[in-house]
KENU-98029 format. One line per field, with one value per residue (C-alpha): x, y, z. Coordinates in Angstrom, 2 decimals. Example, Ala and Ser with C-alpha at 12.3 -4.5 7.8 and 13.67 -1.06 7.14 Angstrom:
REM KENU-98029
px c(12.30, 13.67)
py c(-4.50, -1.06)
pz c(7.80, 7.14)
***
This chain:
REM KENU-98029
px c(0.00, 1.28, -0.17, -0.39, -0.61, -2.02, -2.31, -4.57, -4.49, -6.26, -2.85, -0.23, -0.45, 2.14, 2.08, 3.77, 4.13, 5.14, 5.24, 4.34, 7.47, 7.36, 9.63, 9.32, 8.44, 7.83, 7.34, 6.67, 4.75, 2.46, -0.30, -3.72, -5.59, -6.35, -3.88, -0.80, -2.48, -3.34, 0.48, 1.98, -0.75, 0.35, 3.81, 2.65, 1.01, 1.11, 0.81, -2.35, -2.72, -4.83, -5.16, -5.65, -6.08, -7.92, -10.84, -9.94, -11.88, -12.70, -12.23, -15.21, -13.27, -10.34, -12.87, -14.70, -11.01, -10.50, -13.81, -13.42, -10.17, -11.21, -8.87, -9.49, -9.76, -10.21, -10.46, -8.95, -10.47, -8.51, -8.83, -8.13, -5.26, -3.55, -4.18, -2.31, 0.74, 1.58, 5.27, 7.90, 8.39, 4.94, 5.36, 2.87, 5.45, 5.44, 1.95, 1.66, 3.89, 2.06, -1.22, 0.23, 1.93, -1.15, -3.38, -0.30, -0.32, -4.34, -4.09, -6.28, -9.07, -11.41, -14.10, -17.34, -16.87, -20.33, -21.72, -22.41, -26.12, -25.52, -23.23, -25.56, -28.20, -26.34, -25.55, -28.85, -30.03, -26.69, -27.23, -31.19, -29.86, -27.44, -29.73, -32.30, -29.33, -28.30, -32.31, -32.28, -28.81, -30.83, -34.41, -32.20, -30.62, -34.02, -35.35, -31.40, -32.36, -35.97, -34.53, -32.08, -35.41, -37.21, -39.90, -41.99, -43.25, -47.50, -46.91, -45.54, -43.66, -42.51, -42.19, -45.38, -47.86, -49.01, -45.44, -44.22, -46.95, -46.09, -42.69, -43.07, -45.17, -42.22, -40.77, -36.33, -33.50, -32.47, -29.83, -31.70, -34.39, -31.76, -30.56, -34.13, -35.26, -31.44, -32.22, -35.90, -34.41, -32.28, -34.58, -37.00, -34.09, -32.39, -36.34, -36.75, -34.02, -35.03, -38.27, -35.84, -33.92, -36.80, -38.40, -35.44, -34.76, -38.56, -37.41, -34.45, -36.06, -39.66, -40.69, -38.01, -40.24, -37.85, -38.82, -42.63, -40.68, -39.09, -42.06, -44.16, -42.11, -43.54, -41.66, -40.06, -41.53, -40.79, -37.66, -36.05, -36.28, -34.74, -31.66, -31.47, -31.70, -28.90, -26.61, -26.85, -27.42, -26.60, -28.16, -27.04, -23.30, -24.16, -24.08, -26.67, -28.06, -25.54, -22.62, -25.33, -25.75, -22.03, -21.11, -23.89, -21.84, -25.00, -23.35, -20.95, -17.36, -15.67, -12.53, -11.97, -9.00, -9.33, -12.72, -13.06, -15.43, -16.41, -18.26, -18.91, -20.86, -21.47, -18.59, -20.00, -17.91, -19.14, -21.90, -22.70, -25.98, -27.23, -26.76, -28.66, -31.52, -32.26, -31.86, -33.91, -37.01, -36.21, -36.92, -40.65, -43.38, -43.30, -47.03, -46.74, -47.14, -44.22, -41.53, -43.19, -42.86, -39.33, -38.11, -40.07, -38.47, -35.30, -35.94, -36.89, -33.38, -30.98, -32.81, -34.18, -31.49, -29.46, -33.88, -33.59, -30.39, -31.39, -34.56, -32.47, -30.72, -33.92, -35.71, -32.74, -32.72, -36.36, -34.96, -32.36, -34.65, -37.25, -34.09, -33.22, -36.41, -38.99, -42.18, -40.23, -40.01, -41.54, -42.76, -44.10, -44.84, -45.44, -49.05, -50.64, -53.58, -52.40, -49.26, -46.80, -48.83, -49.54, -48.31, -46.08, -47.10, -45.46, -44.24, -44.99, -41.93, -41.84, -44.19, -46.13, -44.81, -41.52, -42.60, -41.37, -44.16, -46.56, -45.21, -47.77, -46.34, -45.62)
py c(0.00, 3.88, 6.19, 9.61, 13.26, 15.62, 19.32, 20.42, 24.01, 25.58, 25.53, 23.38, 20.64, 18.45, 15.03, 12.72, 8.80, 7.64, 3.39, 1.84, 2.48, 6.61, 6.02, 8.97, 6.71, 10.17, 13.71, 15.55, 19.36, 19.11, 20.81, 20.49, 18.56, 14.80, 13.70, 14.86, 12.68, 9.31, 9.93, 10.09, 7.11, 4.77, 4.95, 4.07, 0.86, -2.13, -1.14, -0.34, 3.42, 5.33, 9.43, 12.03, 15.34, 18.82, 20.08, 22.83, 25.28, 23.36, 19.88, 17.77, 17.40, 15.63, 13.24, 12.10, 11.67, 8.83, 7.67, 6.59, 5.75, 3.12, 4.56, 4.51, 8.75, 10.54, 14.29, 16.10, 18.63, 21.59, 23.47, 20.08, 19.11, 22.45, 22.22, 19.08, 19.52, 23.23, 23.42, 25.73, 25.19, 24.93, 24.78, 22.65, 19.79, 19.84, 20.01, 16.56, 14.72, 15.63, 14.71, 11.24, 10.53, 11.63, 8.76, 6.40, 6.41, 6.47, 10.26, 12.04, 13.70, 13.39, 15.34, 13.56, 13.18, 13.83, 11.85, 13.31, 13.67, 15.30, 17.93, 18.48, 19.14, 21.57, 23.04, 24.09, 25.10, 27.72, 29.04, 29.73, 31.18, 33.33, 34.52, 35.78, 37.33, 39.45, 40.24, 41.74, 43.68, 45.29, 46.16, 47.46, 50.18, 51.06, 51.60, 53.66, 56.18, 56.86, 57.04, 59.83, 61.91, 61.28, 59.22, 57.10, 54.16, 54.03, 49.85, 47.28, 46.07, 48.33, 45.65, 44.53, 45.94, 48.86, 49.51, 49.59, 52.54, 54.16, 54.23, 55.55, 58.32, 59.56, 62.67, 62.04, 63.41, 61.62, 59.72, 58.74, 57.79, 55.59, 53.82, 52.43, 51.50, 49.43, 48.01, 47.12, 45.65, 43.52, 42.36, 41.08, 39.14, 37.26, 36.87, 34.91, 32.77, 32.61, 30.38, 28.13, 27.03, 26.11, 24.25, 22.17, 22.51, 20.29, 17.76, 16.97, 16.09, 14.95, 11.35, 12.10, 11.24, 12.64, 16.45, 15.37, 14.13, 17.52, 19.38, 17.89, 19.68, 23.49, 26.15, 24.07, 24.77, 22.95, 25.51, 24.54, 20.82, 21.15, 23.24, 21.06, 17.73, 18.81, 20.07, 17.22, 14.09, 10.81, 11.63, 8.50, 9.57, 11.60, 9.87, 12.18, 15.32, 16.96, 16.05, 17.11, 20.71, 21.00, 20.43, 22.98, 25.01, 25.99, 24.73, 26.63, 27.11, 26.37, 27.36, 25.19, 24.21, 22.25, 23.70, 26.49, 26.27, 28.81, 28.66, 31.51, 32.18, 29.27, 28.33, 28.83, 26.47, 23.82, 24.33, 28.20, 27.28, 25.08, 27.41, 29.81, 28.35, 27.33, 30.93, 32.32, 29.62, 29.91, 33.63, 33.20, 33.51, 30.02, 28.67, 25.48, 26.05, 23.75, 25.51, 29.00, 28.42, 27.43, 30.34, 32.79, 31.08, 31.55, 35.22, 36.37, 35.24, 35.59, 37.74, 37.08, 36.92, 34.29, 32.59, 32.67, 30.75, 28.00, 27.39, 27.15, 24.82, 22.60, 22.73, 21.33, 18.39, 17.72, 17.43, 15.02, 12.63, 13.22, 12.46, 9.15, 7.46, 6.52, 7.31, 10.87, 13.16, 11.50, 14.64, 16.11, 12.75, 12.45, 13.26, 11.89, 14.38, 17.56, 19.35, 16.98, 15.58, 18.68, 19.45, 21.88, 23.07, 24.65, 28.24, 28.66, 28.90, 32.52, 35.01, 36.49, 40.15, 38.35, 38.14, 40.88, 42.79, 41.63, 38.08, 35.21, 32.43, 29.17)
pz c(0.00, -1.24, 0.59, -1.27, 0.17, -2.81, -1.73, -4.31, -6.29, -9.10, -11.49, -10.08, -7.12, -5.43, -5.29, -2.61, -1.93, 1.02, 1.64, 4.89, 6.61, 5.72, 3.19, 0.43, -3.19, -5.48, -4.67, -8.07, -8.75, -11.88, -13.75, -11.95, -14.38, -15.52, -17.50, -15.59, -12.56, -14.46, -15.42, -11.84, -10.35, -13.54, -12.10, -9.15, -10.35, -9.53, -5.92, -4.26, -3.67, -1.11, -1.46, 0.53, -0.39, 1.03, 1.73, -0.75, -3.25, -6.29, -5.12, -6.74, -10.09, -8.15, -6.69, -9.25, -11.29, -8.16, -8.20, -11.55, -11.32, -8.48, -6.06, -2.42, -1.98, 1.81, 2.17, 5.58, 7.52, 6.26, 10.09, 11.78, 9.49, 10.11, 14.00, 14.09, 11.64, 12.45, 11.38, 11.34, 8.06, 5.53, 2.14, -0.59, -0.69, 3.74, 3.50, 0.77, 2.92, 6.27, 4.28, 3.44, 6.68, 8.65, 6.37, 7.15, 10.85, 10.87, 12.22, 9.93, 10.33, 7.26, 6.41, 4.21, 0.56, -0.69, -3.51, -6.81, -6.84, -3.06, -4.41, -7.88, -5.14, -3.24, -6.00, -6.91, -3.24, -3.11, -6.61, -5.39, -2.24, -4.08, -6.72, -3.72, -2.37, -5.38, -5.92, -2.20, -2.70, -5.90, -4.17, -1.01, -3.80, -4.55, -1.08, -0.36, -3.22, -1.98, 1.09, 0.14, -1.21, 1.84, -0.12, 2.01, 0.37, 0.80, 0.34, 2.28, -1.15, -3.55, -6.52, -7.40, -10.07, -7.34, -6.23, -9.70, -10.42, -7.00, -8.21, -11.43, -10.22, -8.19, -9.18, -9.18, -11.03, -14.19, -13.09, -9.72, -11.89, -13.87, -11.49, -9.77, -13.28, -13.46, -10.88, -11.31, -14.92, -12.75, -10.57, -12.67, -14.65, -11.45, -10.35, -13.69, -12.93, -9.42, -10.85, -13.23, -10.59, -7.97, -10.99, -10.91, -7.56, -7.43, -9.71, -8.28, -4.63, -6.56, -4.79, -1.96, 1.27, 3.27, 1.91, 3.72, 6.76, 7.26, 6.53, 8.86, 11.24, 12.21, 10.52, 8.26, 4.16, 0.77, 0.61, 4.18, 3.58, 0.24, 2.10, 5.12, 2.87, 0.27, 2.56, 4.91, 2.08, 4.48, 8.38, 8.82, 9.10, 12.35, 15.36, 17.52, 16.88, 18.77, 16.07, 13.57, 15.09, 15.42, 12.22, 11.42, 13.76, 16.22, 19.05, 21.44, 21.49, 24.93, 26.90, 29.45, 31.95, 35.98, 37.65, 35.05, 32.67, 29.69, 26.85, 23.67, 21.16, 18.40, 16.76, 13.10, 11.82, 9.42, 6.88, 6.92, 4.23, 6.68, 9.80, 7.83, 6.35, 10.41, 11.73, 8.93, 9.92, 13.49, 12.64, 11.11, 13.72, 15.41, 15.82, 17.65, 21.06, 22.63, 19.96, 21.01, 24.68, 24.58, 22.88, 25.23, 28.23, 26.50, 25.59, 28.83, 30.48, 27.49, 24.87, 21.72, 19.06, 21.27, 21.76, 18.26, 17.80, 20.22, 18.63, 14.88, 17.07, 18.12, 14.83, 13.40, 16.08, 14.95, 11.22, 12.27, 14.07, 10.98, 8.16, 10.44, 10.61, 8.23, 9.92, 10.41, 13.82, 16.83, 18.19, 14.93, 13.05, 9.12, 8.36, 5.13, 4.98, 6.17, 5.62, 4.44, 1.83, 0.10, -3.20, -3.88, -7.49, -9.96, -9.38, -5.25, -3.98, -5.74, -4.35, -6.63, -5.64, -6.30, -10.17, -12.84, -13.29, -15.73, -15.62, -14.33, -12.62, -14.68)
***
């Protein structure tokens, strides 16, 4: 067995073998791409080869090239892996030889190689996340010039077919006026694409019972269970809901050392898209009684943003216990004439405020 330590880059990586006994068999710098790598793991051959590379920006091509391949592939935690072989000395062909000597002495600690249709699906969830990002960045513009000529909007929302006639009716400069019609332009486009992607985002999760699971739960919409269910893929891979909310990052940071004990704020680290997608339903109005009660009680001795968190936290408990089991989330259990079995047709997930004006919903 070669074990082989690849720190990964855009242009160039380094590759290094090490044998059983740490022995260095190749270290070579080449070209990030295919065909330079089939190269360097033919001369490897015949001996059985496990890699290990990062955790680093752009890794799913390098995956899939060792998936096919049939070579055994593990991933390190990029924060874990530095915390263990901080060096003096840290250069990309250290760091390959520390990747392969960690996987030789069983040291390393690996992070989850999603499978392809996991990472197509997160895919699509980020890209709908992003687009609703950029749409809010462009309305905010709008609501910042009126703002500047003291122009107080009559309407809650200012971009459907009675905001759009509010807003032309306003009297601004020419280039004021400019930029709000820009950004109206703009709107409507990304808003268009918004609708493409949550057609696809249906048809990638249609006949998935464990979107009805994790909507049986309060608070939780078609939207939410798409998020929570691409970004976690296999619940199975979490022990208890505790590892699930850490590696969501909604669980505390602590300092501790003899007697004294201190903990933080959350540590954040882990999947920031499914740390947010919590917060933002922990933030809707909570209806169920239980869920509303414990974030009151937690309100009224710590305040609400840090009620708010710790609810984010307990909803996503209830979608681990729903993603485990088939008959979904003890407390809030799959129901096959209410909620959960309702269809989610074509064109809800966008509002229809959210629509260019003009435009009907597919």
């Amino acid at each position: 067995m070669l074990y082989v330590g690849v720190d990964l880059h855009r242009k160039r990586s380094v590759v290094t073998a090490l044998a059983g006994d740490g022995t260095v068999m190749l270290s070579r710098r080449i070209a990030s791409a295919p065909e330079p790598f089939h190269r360097v793991f033919g001369e490897l051959e015949p001996s059985s080869l496990s890699v290990v590379f990062e955790a680093t920006y752009g890794w799913s091509w390098f995956a899939d090239l060792l998936a096919d391949a049939g070579i055994e592939a593990h991933m390190a935690h990029p924060l874990a892996t530095k915390a263990i072989a901080a060096g003096r000395v840290k250069n990309d062909s250290v760091d390959a030889r520390t990747l392969a000597h960690l996987l030789r002495t069983h040291l390393l600690p690996e992070a989850w190689i999603a499978p392809t249709q996991v990472r197509e699906r997160r895919r699509l969830a980020r890209t709908r996340t992003s687009l609703v990002r950029i749409r809010s960045r462009l309305r905010c513009q709008v609501h910042a010039i009126l703002a500047d000529r003291c122009v107080q909007p009559p309407l809650g929302s200012i971009f459907g077919p009675a905001g759009r006639r509010f807003l032309k009716s306003v009297e601004l400069p020419a280039v004021e006026r400019g930029r709000i019609d820009a950004a109206l332009r703009l709107s409507d486009a990304v808003t268009l694409e918004v609708i493409g992607v949550d057609k696809e985002l249906r048809a990638a999760f249609a006949g998935d019972e464990r979107i009805r699971r994790l909507m049986a739960i309060p608070g939780v919409g078609f939207l939410t269970a798409a998020v929570v269910l691409a970004e976690v893929g296999d619940a199975t891979r979490f022990a208890c809901a505790d590892r699930l909310a850490s590696w969501a990052g909604l669980t505390p940071t602590e300092r501790s050392s003899d007697e004294h004990t201190r903990r933080g704020h959350i540590s954040k680290q882990g999947s920031r898209w499914l740390r947010w997608v919590m917060v933002e339903a922990a933030s809707r109005p909570v209806q169920h009684p239980t869920l509303r009660g414990f974030e009151e009680a937690i309100a009224r001795r710590r305040g609400k943003k840090i009620a708010r968190v710790a609810l984010a936290r307990r909803l996503l408990t209830l979608c681990f216990y729903a993603l485990r089991d088939r008959e979904g989330c003890r407390a809030f259990p799959l129901r096959v004439h209410a909620r959960a079995s309702r269809q989610i047709r074509p064109g809800a997930l966008a509002k229809s405020h959210d629509l260019p004006y003009g435009t009907v919903a597919p």
